[in-house]
C-alpha positions in Angstrom: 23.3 32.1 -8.1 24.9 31.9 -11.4 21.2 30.6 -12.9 20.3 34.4 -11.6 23.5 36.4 -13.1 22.7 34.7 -16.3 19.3 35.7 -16.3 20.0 39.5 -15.2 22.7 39.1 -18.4 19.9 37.9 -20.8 17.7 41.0 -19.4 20.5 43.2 -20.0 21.1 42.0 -23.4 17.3 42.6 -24.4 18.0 46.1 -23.4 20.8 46.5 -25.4 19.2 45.2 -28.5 16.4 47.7 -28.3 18.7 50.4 -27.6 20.5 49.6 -31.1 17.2 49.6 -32.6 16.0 52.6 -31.0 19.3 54.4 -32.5 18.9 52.9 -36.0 15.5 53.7 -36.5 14.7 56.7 -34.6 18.4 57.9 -33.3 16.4 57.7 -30.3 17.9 55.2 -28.5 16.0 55.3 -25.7 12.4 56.2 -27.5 11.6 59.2 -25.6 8.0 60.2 -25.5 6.9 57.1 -27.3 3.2 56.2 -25.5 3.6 52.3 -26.6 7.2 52.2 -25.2 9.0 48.9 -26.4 11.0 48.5 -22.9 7.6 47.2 -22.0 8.3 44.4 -24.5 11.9 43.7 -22.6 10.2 44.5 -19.1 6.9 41.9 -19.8 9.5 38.8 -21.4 11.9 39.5 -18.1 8.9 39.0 -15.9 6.9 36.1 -18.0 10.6 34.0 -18.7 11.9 34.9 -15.2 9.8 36.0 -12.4 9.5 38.8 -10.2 13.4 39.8 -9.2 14.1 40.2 -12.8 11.0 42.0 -13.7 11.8 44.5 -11.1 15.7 44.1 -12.4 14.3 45.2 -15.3 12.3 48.0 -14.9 15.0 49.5 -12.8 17.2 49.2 -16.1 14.2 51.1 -17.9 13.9 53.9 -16.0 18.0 54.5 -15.9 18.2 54.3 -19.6 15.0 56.2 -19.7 16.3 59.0 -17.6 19.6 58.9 -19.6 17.9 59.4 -22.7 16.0 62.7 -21.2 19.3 63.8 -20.5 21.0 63.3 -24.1 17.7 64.4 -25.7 16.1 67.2 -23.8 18.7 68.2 -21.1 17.0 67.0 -18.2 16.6 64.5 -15.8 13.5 64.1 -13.9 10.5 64.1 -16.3 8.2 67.0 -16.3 5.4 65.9 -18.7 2.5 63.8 -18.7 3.9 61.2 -21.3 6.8 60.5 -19.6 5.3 60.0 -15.8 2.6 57.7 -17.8 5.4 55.6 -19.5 7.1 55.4 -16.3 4.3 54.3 -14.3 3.7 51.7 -16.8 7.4 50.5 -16.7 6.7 49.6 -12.6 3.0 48.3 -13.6 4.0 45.4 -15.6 6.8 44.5 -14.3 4.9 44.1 -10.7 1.7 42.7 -12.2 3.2 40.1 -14.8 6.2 39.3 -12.5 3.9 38.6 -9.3 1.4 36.5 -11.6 4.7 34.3 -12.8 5.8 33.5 -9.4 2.6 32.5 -8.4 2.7 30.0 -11.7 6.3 29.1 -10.7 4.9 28.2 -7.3 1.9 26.3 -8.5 4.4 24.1 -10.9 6.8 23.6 -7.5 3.5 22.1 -5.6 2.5 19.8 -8.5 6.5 18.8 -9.2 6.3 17.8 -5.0 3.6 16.2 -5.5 4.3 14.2 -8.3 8.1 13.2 -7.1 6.1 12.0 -3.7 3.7 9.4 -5.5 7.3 8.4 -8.0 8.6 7.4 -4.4 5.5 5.9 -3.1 5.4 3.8 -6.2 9.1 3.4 -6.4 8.7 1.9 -2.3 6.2 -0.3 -3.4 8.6 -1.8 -6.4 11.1 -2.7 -3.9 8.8 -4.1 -1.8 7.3 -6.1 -4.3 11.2 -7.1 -5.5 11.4 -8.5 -2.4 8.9 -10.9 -2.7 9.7 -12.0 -5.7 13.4 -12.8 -4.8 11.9 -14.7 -2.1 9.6 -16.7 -4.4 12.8 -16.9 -6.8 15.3 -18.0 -3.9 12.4 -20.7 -2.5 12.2 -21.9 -6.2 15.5 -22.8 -7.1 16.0 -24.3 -3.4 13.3 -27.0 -4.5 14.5 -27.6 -7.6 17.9 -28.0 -6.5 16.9 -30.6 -4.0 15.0 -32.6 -6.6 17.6 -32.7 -9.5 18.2 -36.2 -8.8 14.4 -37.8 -8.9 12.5 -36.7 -11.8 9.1 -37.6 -9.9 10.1 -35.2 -7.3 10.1 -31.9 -9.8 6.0 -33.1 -10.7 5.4 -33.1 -7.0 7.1 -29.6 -6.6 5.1 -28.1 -9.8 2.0 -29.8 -7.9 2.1 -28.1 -4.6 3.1 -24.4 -6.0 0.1 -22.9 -5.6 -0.8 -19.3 -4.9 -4.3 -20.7 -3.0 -4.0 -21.9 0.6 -7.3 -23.9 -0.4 -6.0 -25.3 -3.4 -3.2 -26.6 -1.5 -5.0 -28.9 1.0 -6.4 -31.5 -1.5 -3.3 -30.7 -4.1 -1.1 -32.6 -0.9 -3.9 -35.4 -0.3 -3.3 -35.9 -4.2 0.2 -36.3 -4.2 0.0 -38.6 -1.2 -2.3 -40.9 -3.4 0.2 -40.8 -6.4 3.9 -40.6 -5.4 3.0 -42.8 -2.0 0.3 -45.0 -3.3 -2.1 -44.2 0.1 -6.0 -45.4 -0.6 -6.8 -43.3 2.3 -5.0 -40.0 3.3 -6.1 -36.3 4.9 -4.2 -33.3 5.6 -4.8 -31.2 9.2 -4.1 -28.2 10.3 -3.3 -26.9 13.8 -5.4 -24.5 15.3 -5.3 -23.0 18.6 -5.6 -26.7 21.0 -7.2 -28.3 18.4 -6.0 -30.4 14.8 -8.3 -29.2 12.3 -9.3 -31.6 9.0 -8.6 -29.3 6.0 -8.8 -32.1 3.3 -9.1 -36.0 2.6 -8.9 -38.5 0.2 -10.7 -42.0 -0.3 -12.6 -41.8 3.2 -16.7 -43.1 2.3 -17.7 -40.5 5.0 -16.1 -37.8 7.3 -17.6 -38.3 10.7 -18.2 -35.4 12.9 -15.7 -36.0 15.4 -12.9 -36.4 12.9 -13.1 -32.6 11.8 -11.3 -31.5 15.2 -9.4 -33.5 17.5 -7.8 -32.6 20.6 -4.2 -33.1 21.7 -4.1 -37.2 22.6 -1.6 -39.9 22.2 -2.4 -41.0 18.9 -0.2 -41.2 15.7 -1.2 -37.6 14.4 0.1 -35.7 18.0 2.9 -37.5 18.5 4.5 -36.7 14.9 4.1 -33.7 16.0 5.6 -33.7 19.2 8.7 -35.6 17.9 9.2 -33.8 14.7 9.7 -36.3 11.8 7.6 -38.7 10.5 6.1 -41.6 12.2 4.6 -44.7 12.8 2.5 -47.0 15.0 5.6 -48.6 16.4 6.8 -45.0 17.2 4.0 -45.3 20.1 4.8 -46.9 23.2 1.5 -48.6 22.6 -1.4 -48.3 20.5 -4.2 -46.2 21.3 -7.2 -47.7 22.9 -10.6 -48.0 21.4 -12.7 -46.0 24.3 -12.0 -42.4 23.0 -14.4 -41.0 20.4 -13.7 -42.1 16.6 -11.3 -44.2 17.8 -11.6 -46.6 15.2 -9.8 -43.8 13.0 -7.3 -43.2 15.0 -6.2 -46.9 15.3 -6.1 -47.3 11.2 -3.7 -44.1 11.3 -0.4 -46.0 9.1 1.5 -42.6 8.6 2.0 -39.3 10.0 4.2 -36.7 8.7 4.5 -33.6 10.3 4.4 -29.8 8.5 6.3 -27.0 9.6 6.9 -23.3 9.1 10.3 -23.0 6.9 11.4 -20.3 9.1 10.0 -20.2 12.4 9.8 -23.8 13.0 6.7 -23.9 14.6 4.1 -26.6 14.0 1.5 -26.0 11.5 -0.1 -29.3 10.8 0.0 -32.8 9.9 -0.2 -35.2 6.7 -1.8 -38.5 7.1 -1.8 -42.0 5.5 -5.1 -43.7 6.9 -5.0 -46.9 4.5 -2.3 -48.2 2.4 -1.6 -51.3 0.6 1.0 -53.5 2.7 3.8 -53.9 -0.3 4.2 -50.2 -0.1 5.2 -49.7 3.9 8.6 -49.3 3.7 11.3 -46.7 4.2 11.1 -45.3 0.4 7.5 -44.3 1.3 8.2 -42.7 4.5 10.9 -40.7 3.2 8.8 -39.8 -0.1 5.9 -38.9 2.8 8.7 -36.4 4.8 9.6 -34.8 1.5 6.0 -33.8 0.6 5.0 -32.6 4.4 8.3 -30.4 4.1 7.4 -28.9 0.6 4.0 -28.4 2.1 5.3 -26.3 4.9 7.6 -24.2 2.2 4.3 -24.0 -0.2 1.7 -22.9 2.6 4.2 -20.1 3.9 4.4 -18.9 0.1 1.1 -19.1 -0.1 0.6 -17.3 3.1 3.0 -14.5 1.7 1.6 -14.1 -1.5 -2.4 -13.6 0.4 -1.4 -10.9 2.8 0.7 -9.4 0.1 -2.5 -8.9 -1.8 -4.6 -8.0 0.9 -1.8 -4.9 1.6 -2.4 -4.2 -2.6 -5.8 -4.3 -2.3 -8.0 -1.2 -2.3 -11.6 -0.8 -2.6 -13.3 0.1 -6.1 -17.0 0.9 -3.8 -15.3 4.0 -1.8 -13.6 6.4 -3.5 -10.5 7.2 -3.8 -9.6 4.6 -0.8 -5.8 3.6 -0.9 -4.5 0.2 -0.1 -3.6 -0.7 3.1 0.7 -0.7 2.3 0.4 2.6 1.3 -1.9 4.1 4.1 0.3 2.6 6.1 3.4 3.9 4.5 2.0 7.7 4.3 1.1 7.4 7.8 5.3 6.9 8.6 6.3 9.2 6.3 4.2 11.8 8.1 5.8 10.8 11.3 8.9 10.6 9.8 9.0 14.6 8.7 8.0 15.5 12.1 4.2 16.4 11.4 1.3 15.9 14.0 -0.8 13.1 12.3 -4.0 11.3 13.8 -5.7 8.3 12.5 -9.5 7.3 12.6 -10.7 3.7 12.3 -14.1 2.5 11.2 -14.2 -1.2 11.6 -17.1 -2.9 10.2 -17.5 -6.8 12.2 -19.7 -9.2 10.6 -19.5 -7.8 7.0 -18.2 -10.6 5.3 -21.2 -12.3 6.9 -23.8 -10.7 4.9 -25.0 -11.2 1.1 -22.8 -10.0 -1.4 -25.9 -7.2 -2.0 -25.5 -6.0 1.6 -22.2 -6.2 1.4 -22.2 -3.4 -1.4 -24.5 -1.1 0.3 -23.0 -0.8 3.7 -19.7 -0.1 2.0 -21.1 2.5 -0.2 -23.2 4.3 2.3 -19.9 4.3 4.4 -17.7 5.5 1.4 -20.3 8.4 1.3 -20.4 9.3 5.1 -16.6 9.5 4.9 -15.7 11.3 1.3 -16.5 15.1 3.1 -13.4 14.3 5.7 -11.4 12.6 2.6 -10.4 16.1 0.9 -6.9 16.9 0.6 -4.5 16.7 2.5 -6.2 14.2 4.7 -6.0 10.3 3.0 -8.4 7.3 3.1 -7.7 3.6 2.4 -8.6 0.2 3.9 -7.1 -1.0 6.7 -8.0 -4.6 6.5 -10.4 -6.8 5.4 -13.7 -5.4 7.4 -11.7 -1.7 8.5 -11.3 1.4 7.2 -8.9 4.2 7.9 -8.8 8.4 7.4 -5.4 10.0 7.6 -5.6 13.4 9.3 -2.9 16.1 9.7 -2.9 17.7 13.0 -4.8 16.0 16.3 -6.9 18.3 17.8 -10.3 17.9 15.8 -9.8 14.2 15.4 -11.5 13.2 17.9 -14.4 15.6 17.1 -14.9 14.6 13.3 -15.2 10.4 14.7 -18.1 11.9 16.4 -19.5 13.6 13.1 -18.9 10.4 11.2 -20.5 8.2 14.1 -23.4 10.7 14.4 -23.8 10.7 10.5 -22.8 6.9 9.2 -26.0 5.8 12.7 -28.5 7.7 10.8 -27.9 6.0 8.0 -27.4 2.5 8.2 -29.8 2.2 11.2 -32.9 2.0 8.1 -31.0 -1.3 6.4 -33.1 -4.2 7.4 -29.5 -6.2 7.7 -28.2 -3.1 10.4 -28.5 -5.3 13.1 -26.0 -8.0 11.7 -23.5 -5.5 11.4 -21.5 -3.9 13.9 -19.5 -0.5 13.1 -17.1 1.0 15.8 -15.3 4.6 15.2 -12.7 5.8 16.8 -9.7 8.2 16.7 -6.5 7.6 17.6 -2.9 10.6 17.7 0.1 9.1 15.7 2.7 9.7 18.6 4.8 6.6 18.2 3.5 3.9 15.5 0.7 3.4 13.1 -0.1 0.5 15.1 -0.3 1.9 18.3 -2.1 4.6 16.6 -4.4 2.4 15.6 -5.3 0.4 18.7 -5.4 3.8 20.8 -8.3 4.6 18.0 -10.0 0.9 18.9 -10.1 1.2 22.7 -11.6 4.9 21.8 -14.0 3.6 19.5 -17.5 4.4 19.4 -20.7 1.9 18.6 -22.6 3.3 15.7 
């Protein structure tokens, strides 16, 4: 209110100004009969600087002063010639016309401030967000390094093992097994599903077929993992029989250590000695052996932290304007959050990552094209995973109807590829009434073959 009273002042002010130089120049201070009347100057900077309330503020301080000077000068008050009704009229003209044309410019500049202050939040979540994980990585950091202030060979194994590649990590732990615990013979699995997976070894002449998975039996790797610490052969009640397949490996097992998730606790895998020289089985090597399978299981969960954060950062530079998969996600909840009726349709795209990298490139640009017509403003579209793809729509009731235009569309067109048949596309809409997830698994079961 007081941004308005000042502004009515400044109009006022202008008036008064012309006034004074309407009496010093023509001792006319109200420039009666002039055809290029200078309250048009006061009326267009009220309506360009201001808007329309003190345009119209304005010309209603025109036409008082106006009829006040055809009272002084000519001893009436309504005007009865042409000149004046002409100035008049063009007194309420531009204050209207340049008034309405500045608050549509005022409105214009409020949409484009929104908009801009939404992607300063958007970024300004995904800072904090980012924080987060750092301070993690920071906090995890200084916990290793406290623990290994007092052995100087244990900061080389921490350095060694902090690696941003789950890959990398696998034959970085075989390594340090060969170094800090002198093993000629080590490997590294990995639990998965029922099964112990080999992920890496060291020193073996050959990796035998039945050595890449084993299932659960009551051999050295198992049972360090059903105790929980590291173990031995004389851990086992007795040592496992020769009848089982590669069980020649199993009975030259020395060490197991096993690797576990720093929070959860959960069993993730196992570190193996397979063949060490005799002077070095002692209790200095099992305990160097625990420290390395624990730093594993802190390094694999950073690891792990650090991949899906860049998978949720990671857009696609083959589809156009496609967001990343944090922020589709976060514009979804902010919708939701102010109320608005939101639905989501999924393309996902199995077997992609199966195909040549050429392949790989067209399928994604021939969808990027079938989906940029239903990308336009204010709908959004951004990855949703790896092989899935996501459009943002306000509103619910044609989403269902423009998944059957992409379907109809995106079947037409990858149906000529020779590779077509390799690749399956599903599409399917789903109504944001609780979660983006279930938002998103209501668009799966919905979702139509292409």
């Amino acid at each position: 209110m007081s941004t308005r009273l000042n502004n009515l002042g400044s109009v006022l002010g202008t008036f008064i100004v012309l006034m004074l130089f309407g009496l010093a120049l023509a001792h006319n201070f109200a420039f009666i009969g002039t055809p290029l009347h200078p309250f048009l100057l006061a009326i267009a900077a009220a309506a360009i600087g201001y808007g329309l309330i003190e345009a119209l503020f304005a010309f209603v301080v025109a036409v008082a002063i106006y009829f006040l000077g055809l009272l002084v000068y000519q001893g009436e008050i309504l005007p009865k010639a042409d000149p004046h009704v002409y100035i008049l009229f063009s007194f309420v003209v531009t204050a209207v016309v340049l008034g309405m044309v500045q608050n549509s410019r005022f409105r214009q500049l409020l949409q484009t401030r929104s908009e801009l202050e939404e992607v300063r939040n958007e970024s300004e979540r995904l800072r904090q967000r980012l924080q987060v994980v750092n301070t993690a990585n920071q906090k995890l950091n200084e916990r290793i390094l406290g623990e290994v202030t007092t052995v100087q060979s244990f900061a080389d194994i921490a350095r060694r093992i902090s690696v941003l590649e789950e890959k990398d990590l696998y034959p970085a732990l075989c390594e340090l097994v060969a170094d800090f615990v002198h093993a000629q013979e080590a490997s590294v699995y990995m639990l998965q599903g029922d099964r112990l997976m080999l992920k890496a070894e060291k020193g073996w002449e050959s990796v035998p077929q039945e050595e890449r998975a084993l299932l659960r039996d009551r051999d050295l790797l198992w049972t360090a993992l059903d105790q929980r610490k590291v173990v031995t052969p004389l851990d086992l009640e007795k040592l496992p029989g020769q009848t089982g397949v590669g069980a020649a490996r199993h009975h030259r097992r020395l060490i197991c250590a096993p690797i576990y998730h720093p929070q959860s606790g959960e069993a993730m895998g196992v570190i193996s000695v397979d063949r060490l020289p005799f002077a070095h089985l002692h209790g200095h090597t099992l305990g160097m052996l625990g420290v390395i399978a624990k730093w594993a299981g802190d390094s694999l969960f950073n690891a792990s932290s650090f991949q899906e954060l860049s998978r949720q950062l990671a857009s696609d530079d083959l589809v156009a304007g496609c967001i990343p998969p944090i922020l589709l996600q976060d514009r979804f909840q902010q919708a939701m959050a102010r109320g608005q009726k939101i639905a989501l349709v999924v393309c996902q795209l199995q077997g992609l990552k199966g195909l040549e990298y050429a392949d790989q490139v067209w399928f994604r640009k021939t969808l990027s094209a079938v989906l940029q017509p239903f990308a336009k403003e204010p709908a959004s579209l951004g990855r949703g995973g790896e092989e899935a793809y996501a459009l943002i729509f306000p509103g619910q009731e044609k989403a269902g109807e423009q998944a059957e235009q992409i379907v109809t569309t995106l079947r037409s067109k990858i149906q000529t590829h020779p590779q077509a048949g390799r690749l399956s596309v599903f599409v399917g809409a789903g109504a944001g009434e609780t979660s983006y997830e279930a938002a998103w698994q209501q668009a799966l079961k919905s979702a139509q073959r292409c």
